[in-house]
N, C-alpha and C positions, 0 to 999 in steps of 0.2 A: 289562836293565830300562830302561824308557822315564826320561830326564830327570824329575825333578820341573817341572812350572809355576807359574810363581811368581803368587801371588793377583793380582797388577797384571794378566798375558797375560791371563790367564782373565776377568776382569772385560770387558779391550778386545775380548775376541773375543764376549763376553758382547754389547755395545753396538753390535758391530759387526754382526752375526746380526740382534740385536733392531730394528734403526732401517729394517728391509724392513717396508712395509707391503702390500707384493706380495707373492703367495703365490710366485709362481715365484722372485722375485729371493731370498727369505725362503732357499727351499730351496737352490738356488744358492750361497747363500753360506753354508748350516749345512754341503752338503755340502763347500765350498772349507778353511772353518773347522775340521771334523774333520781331513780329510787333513791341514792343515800339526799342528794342534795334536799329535794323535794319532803323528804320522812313519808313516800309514802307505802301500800298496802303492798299492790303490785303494777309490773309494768309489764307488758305484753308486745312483741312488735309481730305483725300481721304480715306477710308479704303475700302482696297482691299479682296475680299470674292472670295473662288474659287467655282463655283457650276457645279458640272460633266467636273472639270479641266482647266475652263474657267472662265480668269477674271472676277469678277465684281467690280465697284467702286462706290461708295457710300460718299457724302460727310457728315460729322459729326462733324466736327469743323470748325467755320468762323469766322473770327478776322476781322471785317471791320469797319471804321468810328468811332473808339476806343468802340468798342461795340461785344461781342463775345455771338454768338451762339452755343450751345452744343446739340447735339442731345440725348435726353432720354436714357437710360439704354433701358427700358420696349420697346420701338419702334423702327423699321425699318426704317432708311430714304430711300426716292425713291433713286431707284437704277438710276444712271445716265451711259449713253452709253457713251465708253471710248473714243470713237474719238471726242465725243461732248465738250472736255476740252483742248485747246492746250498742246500736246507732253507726255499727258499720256498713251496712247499705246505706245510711243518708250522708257518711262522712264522704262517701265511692261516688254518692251520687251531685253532691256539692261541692267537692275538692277544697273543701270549708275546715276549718278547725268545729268543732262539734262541743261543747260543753253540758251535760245534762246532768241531771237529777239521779240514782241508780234505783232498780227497786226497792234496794235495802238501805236505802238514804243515804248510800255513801256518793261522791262526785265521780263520774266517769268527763277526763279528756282527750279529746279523741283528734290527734293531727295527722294528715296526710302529709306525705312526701312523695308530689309529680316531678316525674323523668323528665328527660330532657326532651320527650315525644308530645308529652305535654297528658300522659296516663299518668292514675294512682300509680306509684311503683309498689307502698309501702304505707304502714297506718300504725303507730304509735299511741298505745292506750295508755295512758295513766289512771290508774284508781286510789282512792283516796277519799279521807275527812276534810282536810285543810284546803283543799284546796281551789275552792270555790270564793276564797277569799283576793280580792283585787290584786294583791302584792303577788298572791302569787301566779294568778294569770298571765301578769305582764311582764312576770319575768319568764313562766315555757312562752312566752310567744316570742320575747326575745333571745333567749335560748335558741330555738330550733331556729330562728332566721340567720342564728352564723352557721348553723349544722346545714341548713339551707345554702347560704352561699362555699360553703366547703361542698359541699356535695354538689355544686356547677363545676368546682374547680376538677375533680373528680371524673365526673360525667365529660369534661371535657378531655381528658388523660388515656379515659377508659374506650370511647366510643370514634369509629371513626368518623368524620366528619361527612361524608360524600352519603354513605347507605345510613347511619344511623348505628348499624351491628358492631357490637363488642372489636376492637380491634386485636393486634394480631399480639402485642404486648399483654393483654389482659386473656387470651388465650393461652401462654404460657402458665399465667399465674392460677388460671382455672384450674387445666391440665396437671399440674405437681399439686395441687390441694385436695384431688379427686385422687390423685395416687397415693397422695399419703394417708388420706383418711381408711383407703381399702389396704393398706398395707397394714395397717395397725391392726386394722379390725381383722386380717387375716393371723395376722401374728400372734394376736390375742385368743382364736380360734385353735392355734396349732399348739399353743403353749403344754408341756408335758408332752409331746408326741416329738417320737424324732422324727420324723418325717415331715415337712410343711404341707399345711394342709391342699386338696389338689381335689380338682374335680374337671368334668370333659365342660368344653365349649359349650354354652346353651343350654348347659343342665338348669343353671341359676334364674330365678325368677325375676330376680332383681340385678340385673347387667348396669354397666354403663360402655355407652357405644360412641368411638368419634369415628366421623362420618368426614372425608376432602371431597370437595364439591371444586367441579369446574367447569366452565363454558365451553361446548366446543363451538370453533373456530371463530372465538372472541376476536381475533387480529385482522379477521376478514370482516367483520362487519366494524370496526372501527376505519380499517382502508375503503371499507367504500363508500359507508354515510358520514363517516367522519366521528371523532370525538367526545362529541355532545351528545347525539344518540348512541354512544358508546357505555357514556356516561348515564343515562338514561336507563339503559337497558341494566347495568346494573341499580338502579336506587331500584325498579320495579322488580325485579328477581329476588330483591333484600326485604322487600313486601310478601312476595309471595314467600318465603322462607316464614315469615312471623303467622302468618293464615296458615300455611302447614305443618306446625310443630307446637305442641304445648309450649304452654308460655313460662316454664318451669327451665325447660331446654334451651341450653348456651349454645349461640349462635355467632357466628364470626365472619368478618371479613378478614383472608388472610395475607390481603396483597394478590394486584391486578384482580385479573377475574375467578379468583378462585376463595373459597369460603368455606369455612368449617363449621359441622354443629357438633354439638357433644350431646347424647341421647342420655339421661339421669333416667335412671333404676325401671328399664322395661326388659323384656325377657326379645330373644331371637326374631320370633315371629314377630312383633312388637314395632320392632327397629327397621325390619324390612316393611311393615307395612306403612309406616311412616317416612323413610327414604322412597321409596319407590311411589308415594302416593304424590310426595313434594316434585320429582321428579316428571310424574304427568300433571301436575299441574303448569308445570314451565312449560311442556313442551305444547300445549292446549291453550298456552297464553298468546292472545294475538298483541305482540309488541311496535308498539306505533312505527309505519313506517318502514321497518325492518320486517313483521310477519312472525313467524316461529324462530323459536330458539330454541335449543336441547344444553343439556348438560351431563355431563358423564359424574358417576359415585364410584368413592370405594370406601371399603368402611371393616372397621376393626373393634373386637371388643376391648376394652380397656382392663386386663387381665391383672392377676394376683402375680406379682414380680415384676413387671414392664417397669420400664422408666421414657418418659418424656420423646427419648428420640427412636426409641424402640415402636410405640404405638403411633407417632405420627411416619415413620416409615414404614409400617405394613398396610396402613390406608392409603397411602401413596402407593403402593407395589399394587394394591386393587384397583386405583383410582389410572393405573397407566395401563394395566390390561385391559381396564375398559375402553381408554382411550383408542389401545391399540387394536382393539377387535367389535369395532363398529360403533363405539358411541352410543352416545343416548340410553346409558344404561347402569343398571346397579351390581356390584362388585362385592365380595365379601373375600377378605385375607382367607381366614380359616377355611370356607369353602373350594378356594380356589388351592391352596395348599392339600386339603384333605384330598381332590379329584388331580393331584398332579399336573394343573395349571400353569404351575408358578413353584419355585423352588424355596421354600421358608429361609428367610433373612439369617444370617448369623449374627450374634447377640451380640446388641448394639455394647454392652460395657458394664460397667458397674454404677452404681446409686448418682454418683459425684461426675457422668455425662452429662455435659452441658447441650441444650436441646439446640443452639443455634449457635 
């Protein structure tokens, strides 16, 4: 039988857990905080991705051998098939805490953590000897019910209330964690070379792309149906945004009618066929009352040296030529700079520009 903890650990690991106000460092450190509290094997966190409504799980954090692994911001881990992992299609499929037997007789526990949409977001494996034992049952299930209600407080910080999508605070925080982790790993690439490492637009397999989405003439149909179907028309366009983009892909409301996604590690053609597929899907949508809607793109790759207000003003500089030359369409910086379109921005500043 597992030691008892004495109310003082529990409270410190309590403070300790609670004082991330990063979702990744949050998880990070619940899964670090199990492993030692619990003494067990390993801990595993799943994050669960829906793409065309169907699971994916993806493992991203690994607590093994007192040694944890975190998967990059900037990268994708391989996507793992769910029956490949004992009892996570039944945890996905009961939204249940899962408790079982393993092959090799050790306890596998298995909790999910649903979003605020009411999906798996995220599945938390505990493996282990001890802990099939009562004491310690009801302490993970008391346990994850404060990581539970911390993670409402969260969900509600993070997301906006109206469409459901990331809001425009939690787009900042995205945006400098995807840049710093590509700065590093560039940095670390160029090391001994004087030259920083440098390669053309669209060579790279693995990009990351953000993408300013806006309605056109969102002002006209709130002046003439009013508000509520204004209203409307964006929560259904925040729908079709989650149908057209992996469930991997950070998605944003940025204020009024306009919306940001950020494209995680697909190549050129990749990002265009995913913008422009989201794009006929709005414009094919019959929204109640109102009829068709369009939206204009512009979109940028999130390149080696950019900072924050650099990348979100060259998708805006694409996002306004499309406005300005008929709408209902998709725009790329790089291309419209390389065809003399549009005159490349002068550089926004150094590291320490503040994005807003």
């Amino acid at each position: 039988m597992v030691e008892k903890r004495s109310a003082d650990e529990i409270i410190e690991s309590i403070a300790h857990v609670t004082r991330h106000a990063d979702r990744d460092l949050l998880e990070a450190s619940l899964a670090s905080t199990l492993y030692t509290l619990l003494d067990v094997t390993r801990v595993v966190l799943y994050r669960v991705f829906y793409e065309y409504n169907k699971p994916q799980c993806y493992p991203v954090i690994e607590v093994k051998d007192n040694k944890i692994n975190i998967q990059q911001a900037d990268q994708i881990p391989p996507k793992m098939e769910i029956d490949a992992a004992e009892g996570l299609e039944a945890c996905l499929k009961s939204k249940r805490t899962d408790i079982r037997q393993t092959s090799e007789g050790n306890c596998l526990y298995l909790y999910p953590v649903v979003n605020h949409l009411g999906d798996v977001a995220s599945i938390f494996a505990l493996h282990g000897r001890e802990m099939q034992c009562q004491d310690n049952e009801n302490f993970i299930a008391g346990y994850f019910q404060i990581y539970r209600n911390y993670l409402r407080l969260l969900d509600e910080s993070e997301h906006d209330t109206l469409t459901g999508l990331l809001n425009r605070r939690t787009f900042e925080q995205n945006l400098a964690k995807i840049l710093a982790e590509w700065h590093k790993e560039q940095d670390q690439e160029g090391e001994g070379s004087k030259e920083l490492p440098h390669r053309r637009q669209g060579e790279s397999e693995k990009c990351n792309w953000l993408a300013v989405i806006d309605i056109d003439f969102f002002k006209r149909i709130n002046d003439k149906f009013g508000h509520l179907y204004g209203d409307e028309v964006l929560v259904l366009l925040a729908n079709i945004m989650r149908e057209s983009f992996r469930g991997y892909d950070k998605l944003f409301r940025f204020g009024g009618e306009e919306f940001v996604a950020i494209l995680r590690t697909t190549n050129q053609a990749g990002a265009i066929h995913a913008l422009e597929r989201f794009r006929q899907a709005v414009a094919a949508y019959a929204f109640p009352q109102i009829g068709q809607v369009t939206v204009s793109i512009g979109f940028v790759e999130i390149a080696y040296q950019a900072i924050p207000t650099e990348v979100l003003g060259h998708a805006d500089d694409a996002l306004y030529y499309a406005k300005e030359h008929g709408r209902n369409r998709l725009c790329q910086y790089e291309q419209l700079v390389e065809t003399g379109e549009i005159k490349p921005a002068p550089f926004a500043g150094g590291e320490d520009a503040e994005l807003f």
